[in-house]
C-alpha atoms as a printed R data frame, in Angstrom:
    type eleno elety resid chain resno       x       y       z
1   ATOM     1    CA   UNK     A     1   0.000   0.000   0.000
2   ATOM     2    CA   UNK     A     2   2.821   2.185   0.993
3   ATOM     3    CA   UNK     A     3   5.063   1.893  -2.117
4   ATOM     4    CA   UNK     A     4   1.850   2.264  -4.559
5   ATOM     5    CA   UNK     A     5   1.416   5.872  -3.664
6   ATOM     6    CA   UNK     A     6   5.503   6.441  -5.126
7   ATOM     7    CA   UNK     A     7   6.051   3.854  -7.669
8   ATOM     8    CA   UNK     A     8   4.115   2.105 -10.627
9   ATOM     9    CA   UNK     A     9   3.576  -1.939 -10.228
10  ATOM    10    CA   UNK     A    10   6.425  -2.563 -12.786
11  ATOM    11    CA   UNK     A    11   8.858  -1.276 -10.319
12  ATOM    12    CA   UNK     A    12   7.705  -3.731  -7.554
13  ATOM    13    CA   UNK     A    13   8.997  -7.047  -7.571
14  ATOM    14    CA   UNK     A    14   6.492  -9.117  -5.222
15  ATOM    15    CA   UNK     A    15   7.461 -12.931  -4.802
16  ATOM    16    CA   UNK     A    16   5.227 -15.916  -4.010
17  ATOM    17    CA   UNK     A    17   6.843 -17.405  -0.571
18  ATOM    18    CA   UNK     A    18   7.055 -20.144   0.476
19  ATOM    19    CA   UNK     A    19   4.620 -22.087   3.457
20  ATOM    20    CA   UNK     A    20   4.802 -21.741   6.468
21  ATOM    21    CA   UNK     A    21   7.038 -18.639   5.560
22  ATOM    22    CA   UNK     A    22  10.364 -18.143   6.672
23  ATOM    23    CA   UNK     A    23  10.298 -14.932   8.857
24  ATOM    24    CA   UNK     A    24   6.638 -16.071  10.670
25  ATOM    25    CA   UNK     A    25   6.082 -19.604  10.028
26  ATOM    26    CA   UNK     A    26   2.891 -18.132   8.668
27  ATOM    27    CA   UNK     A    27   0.472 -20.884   7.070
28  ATOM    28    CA   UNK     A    28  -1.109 -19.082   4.020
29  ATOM    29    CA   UNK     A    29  -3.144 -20.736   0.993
30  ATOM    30    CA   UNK     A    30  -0.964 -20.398  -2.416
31  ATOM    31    CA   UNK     A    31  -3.628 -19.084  -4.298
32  ATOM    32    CA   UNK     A    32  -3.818 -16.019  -1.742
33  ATOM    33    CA   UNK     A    33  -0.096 -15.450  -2.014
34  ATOM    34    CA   UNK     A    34  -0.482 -15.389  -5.681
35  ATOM    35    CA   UNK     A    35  -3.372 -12.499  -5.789
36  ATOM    36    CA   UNK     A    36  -0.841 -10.121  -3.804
37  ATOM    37    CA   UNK     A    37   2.550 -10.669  -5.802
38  ATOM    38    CA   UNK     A    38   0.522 -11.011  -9.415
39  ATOM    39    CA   UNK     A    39   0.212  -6.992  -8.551
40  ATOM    40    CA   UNK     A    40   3.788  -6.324  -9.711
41  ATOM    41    CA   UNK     A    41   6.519  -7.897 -11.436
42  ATOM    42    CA   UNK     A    42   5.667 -11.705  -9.880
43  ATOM    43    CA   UNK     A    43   8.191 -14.267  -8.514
44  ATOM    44    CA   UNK     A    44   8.143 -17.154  -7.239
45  ATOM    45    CA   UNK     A    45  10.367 -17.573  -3.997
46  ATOM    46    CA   UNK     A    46  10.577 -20.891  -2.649
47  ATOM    47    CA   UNK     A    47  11.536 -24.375  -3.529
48  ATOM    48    CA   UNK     A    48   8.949 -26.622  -5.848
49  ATOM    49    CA   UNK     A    49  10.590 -30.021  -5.535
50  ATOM    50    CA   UNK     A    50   9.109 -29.919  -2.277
51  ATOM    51    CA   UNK     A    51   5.528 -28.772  -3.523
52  ATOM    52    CA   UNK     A    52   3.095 -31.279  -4.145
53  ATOM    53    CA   UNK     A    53   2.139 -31.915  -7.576
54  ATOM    54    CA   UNK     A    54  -1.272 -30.543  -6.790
55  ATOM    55    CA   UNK     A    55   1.109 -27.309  -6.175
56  ATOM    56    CA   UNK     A    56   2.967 -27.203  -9.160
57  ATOM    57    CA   UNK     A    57   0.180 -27.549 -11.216
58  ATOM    58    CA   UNK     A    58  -1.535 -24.762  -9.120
59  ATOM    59    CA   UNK     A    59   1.606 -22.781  -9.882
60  ATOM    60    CA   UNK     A    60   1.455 -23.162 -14.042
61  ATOM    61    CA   UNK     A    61  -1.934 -22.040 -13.792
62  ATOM    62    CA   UNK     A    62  -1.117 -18.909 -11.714
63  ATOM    63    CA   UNK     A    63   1.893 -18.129 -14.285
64  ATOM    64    CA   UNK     A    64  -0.615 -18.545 -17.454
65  ATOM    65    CA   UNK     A    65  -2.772 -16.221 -15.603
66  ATOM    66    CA   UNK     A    66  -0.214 -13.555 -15.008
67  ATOM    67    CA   UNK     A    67   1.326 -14.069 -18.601
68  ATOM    68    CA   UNK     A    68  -2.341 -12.894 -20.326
69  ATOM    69    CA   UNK     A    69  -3.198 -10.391 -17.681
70  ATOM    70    CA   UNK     A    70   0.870  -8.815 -17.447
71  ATOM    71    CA   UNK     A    71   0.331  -5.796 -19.191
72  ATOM    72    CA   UNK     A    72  -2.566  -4.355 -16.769
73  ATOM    73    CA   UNK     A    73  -1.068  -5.982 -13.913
74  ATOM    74    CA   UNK     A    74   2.321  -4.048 -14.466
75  ATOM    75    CA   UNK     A    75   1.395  -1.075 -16.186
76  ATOM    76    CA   UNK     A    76  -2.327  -0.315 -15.413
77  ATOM    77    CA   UNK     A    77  -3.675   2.732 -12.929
78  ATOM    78    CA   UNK     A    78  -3.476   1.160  -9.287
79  ATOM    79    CA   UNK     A    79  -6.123   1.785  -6.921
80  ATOM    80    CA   UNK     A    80  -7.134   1.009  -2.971
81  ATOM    81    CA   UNK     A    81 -10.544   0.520  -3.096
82  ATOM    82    CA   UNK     A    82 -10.943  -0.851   0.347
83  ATOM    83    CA   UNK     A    83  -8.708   0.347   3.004
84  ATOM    84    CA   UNK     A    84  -5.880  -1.681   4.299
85  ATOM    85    CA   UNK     A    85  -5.643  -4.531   7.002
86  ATOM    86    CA   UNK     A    86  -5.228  -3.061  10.772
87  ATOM    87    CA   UNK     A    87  -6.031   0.244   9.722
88  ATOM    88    CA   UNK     A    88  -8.829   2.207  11.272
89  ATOM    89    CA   UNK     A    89 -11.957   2.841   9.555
90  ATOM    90    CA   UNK     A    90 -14.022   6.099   9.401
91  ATOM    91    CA   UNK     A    91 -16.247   4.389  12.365
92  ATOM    92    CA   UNK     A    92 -12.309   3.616  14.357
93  ATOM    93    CA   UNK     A    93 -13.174  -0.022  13.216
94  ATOM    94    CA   UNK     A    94 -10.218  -1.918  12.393
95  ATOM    95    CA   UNK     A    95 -10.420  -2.940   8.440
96  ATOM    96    CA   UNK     A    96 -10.436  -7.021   8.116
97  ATOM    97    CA   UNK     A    97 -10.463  -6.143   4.205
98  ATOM    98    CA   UNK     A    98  -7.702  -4.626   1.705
99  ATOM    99    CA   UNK     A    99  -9.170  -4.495  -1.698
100 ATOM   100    CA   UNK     A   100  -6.731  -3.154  -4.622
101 ATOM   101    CA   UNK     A   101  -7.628  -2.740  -8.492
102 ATOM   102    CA   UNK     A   102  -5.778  -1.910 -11.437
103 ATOM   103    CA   UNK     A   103  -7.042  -0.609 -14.421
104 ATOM   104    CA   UNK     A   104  -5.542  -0.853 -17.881
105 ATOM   105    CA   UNK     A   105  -4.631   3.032 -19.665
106 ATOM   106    CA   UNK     A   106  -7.559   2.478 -22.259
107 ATOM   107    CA   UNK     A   107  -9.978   1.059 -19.126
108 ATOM   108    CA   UNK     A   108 -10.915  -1.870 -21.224
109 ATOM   109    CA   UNK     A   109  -9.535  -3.949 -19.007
110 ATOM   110    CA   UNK     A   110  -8.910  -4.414 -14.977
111 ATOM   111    CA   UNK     A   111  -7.999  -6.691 -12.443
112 ATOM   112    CA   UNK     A   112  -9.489  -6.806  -8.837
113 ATOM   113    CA   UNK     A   113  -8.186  -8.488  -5.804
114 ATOM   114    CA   UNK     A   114  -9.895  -8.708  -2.372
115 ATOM   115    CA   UNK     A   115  -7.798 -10.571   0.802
116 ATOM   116    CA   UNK     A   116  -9.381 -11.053   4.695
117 ATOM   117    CA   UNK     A   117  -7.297 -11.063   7.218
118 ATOM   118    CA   UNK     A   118  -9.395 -13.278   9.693
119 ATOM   119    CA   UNK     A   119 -13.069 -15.005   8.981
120 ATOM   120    CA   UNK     A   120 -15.878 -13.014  10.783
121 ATOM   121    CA   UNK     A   121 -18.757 -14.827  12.290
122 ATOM   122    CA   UNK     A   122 -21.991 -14.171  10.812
123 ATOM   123    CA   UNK     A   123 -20.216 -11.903   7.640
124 ATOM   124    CA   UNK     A   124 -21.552 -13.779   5.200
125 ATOM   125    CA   UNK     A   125 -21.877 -11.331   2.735
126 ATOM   126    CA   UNK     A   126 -19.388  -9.279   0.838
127 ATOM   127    CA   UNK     A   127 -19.069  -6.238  -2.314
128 ATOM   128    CA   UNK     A   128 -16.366  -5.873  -4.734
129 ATOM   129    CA   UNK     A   129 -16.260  -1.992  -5.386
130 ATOM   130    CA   UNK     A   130 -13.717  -1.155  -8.105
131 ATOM   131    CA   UNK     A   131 -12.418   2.273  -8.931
132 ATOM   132    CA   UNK     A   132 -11.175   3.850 -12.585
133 ATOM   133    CA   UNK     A   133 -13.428   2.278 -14.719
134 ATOM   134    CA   UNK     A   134 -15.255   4.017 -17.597
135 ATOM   135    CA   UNK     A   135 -18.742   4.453 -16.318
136 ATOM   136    CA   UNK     A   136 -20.078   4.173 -20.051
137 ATOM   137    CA   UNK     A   137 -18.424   0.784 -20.729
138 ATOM   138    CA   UNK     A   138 -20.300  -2.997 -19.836
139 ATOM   139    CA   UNK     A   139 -17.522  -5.534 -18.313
140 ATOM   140    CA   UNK     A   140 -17.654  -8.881 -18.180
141 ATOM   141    CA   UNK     A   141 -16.912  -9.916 -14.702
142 ATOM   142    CA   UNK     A   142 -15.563 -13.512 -13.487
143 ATOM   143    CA   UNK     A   143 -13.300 -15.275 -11.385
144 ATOM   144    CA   UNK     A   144 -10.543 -18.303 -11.393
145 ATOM   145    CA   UNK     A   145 -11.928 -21.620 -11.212
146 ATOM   146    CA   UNK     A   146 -11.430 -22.973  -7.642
147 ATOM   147    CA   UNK     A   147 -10.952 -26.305  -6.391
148 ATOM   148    CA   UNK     A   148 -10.982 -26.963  -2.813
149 ATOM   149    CA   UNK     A   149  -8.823 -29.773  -0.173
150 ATOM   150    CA   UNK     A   150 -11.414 -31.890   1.811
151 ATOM   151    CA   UNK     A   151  -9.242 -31.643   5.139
152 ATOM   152    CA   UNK     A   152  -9.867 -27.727   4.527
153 ATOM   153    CA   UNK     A   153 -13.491 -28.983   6.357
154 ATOM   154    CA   UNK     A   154 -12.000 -31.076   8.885
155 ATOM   155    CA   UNK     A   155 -15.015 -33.731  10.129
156 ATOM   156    CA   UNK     A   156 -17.470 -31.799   9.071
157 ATOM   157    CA   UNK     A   157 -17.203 -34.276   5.980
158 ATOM   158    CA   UNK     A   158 -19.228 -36.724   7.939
159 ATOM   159    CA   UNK     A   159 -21.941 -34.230   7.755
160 ATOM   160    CA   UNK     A   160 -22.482 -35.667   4.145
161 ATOM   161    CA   UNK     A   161 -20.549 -38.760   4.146
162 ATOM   162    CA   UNK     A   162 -22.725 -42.158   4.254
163 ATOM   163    CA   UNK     A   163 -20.159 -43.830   7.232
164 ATOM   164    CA   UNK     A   164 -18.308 -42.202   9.607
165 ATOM   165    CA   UNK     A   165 -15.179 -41.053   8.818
166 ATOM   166    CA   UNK     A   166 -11.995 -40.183  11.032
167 ATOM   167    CA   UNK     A   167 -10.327 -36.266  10.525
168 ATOM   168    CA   UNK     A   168  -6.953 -37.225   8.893
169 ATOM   169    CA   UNK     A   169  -7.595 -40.579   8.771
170 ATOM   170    CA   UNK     A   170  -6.220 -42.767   5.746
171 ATOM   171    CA   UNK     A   171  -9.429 -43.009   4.441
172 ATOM   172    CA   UNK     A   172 -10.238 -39.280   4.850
173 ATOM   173    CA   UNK     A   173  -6.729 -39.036   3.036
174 ATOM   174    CA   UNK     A   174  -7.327 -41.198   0.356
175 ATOM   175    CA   UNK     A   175 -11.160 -39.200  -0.528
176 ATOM   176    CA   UNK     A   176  -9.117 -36.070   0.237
177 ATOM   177    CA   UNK     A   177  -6.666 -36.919  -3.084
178 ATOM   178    CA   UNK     A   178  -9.344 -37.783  -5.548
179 ATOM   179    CA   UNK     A   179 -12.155 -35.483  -4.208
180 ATOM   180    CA   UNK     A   180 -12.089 -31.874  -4.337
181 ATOM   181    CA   UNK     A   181 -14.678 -29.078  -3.061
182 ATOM   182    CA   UNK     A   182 -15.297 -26.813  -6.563
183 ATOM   183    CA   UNK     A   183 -15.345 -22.854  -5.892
184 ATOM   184    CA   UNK     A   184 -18.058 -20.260  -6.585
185 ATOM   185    CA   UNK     A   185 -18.022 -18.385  -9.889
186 ATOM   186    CA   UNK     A   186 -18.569 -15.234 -10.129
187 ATOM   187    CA   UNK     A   187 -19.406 -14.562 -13.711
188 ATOM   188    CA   UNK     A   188 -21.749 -11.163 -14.717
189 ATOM   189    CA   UNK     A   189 -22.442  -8.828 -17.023
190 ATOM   190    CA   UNK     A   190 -21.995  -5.411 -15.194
191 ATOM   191    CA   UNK     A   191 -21.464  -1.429 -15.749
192 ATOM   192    CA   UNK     A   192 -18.291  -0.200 -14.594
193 ATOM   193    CA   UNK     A   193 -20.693   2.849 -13.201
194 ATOM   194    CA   UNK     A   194 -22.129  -0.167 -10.718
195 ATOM   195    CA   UNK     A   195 -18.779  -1.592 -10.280
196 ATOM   196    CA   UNK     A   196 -17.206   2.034  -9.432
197 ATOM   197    CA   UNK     A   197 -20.289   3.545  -7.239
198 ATOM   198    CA   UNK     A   198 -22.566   0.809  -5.912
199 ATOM   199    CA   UNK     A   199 -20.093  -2.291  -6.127
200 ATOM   200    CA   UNK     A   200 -21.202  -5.824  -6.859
201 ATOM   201    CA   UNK     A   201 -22.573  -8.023  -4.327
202 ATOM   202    CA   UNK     A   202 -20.540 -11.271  -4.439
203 ATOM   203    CA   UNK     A   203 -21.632 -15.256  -3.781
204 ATOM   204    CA   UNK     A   204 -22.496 -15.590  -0.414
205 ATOM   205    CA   UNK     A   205 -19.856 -17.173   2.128
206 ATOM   206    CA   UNK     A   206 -19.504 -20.242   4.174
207 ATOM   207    CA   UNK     A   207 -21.146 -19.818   7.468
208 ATOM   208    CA   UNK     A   208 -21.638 -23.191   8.616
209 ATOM   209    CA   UNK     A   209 -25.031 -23.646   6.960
210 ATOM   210    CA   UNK     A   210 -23.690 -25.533   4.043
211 ATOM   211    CA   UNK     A   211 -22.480 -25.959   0.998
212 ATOM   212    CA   UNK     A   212 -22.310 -25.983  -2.536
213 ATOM   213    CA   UNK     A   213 -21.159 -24.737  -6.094
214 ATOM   214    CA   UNK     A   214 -22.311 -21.382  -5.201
215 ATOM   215    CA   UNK     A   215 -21.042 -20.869  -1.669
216 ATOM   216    CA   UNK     A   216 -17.677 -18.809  -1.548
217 ATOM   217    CA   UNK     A   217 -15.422 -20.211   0.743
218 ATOM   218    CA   UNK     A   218 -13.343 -17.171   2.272
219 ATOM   219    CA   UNK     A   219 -11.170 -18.004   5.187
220 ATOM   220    CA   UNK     A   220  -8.443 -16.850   6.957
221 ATOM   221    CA   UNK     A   221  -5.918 -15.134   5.011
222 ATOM   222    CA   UNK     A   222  -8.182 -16.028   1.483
223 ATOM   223    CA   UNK     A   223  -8.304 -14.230  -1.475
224 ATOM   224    CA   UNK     A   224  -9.915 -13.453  -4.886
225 ATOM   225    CA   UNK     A   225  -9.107 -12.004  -8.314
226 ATOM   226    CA   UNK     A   226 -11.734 -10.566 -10.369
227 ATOM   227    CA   UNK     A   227 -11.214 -10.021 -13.640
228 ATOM   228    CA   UNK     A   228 -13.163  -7.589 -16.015
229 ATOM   229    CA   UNK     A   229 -12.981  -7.006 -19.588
230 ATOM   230    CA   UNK     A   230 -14.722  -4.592 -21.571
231 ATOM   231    CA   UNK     A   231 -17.619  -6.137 -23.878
């Protein structure tokens, strides 16, 4: 947040660490490490032979991602829509929120990222809010495909599951490798007039209620890239 008010993204190198980091043994998800450093010149920081292959295929998708969306990532308008984390709010709230976007010269095109610090109970609601669009132009708004771990549930799998199965358990394992939780997506046709002054109300979270397709699982320390591209 700092270095954006000085310096355009191309200057900022921002690397992908590696988990749990080495300054605060910090446990993070690698797609949430990915939304922050894809907002400069993006690196990659830490050693993939000891990934999982589940992780290195995670990690070509992320660098496809960055390759097609580079030149608004690097050289678009930045923006802090949101606040930052652990700063206080007009109501001397602290923010759980930081929400960036970055808008291409020609405004055809931006990217959007939103990060939580820590899950609220009960927030099961959220609104992207952009800034720099062209109020005139229609966007077509979406998000990555997600896939989701099992474990990321713990036993709350046997809230579905026809037998009774152990947390971390081989068998839990074993479902855990071949089974995997698919992600909300986003995907609308929108005004960049909403996305600039009213926002867009996003897929409700998980709140212990359920789930399916449609529920957006947002964590601790999760994140989410929009992307929008003029129509």
């Amino acid at each position: 947040n700092g270095y954006s008010y000085g310096y355009p993204m191309s200057t900022v190198s921002a690397h992908v660490s590696d988990c749990p980091n080495h300054q605060t043994l910090r446990e993070t998800p690698l797609n949430s490490r990915f939304a922050v450093a894809a907002f400069g010149v993006l690196g990659y920081e830490c050693n993939v032979n000891e990934m999982t292959k589940d992780e290195q295929e995670e990690i070509k998708q992320q660098i496809a991602i960055y390759k097609e969306w580079r030149p608004v990532l690097q050289y678009g308008q930045f923006y802090r829509t949101g606040g930052s984390l652990n700063c206080q709010s007009h109501f001397g709230f602290e923010r759980n929120l930081a929400e960036w976007t970055i808008v291409a010269p020609d405004k055809k095109n931006a990217v959007g990222m939103m990060i939580q610090e820590t899950v609220k109970p009960n927030t099961s609601h959220g609104t992207y809010r952009a800034r720099g669009l062209d109020d005139m132009q229609m966007y077509q708004f979406t998000t990555r495909e997600m896939k989701y771990d099992l474990h990321i549930f713990g036993d709350l799998i046997n809230a579905i599951a026809p037998i009774h199965i152990k947390k971390n358990s081989l068998l839990h394992n074993t479902i855990a490798k071949f089974v995997k939780m698919p992600g909300e997506k986003e995907e609308y046709i929108v005004s960049g007039s909403v996305l600039n002054h009213a926002g867009l109300e996003l897929s409700q979270t998980f709140a212990a209620t359920g789930y399916e397709e449609g529920t957006r699982l947002y964590q601790d320390f999760h994140a989410r890239l929009y992307f929008m591209e003029g129509v």
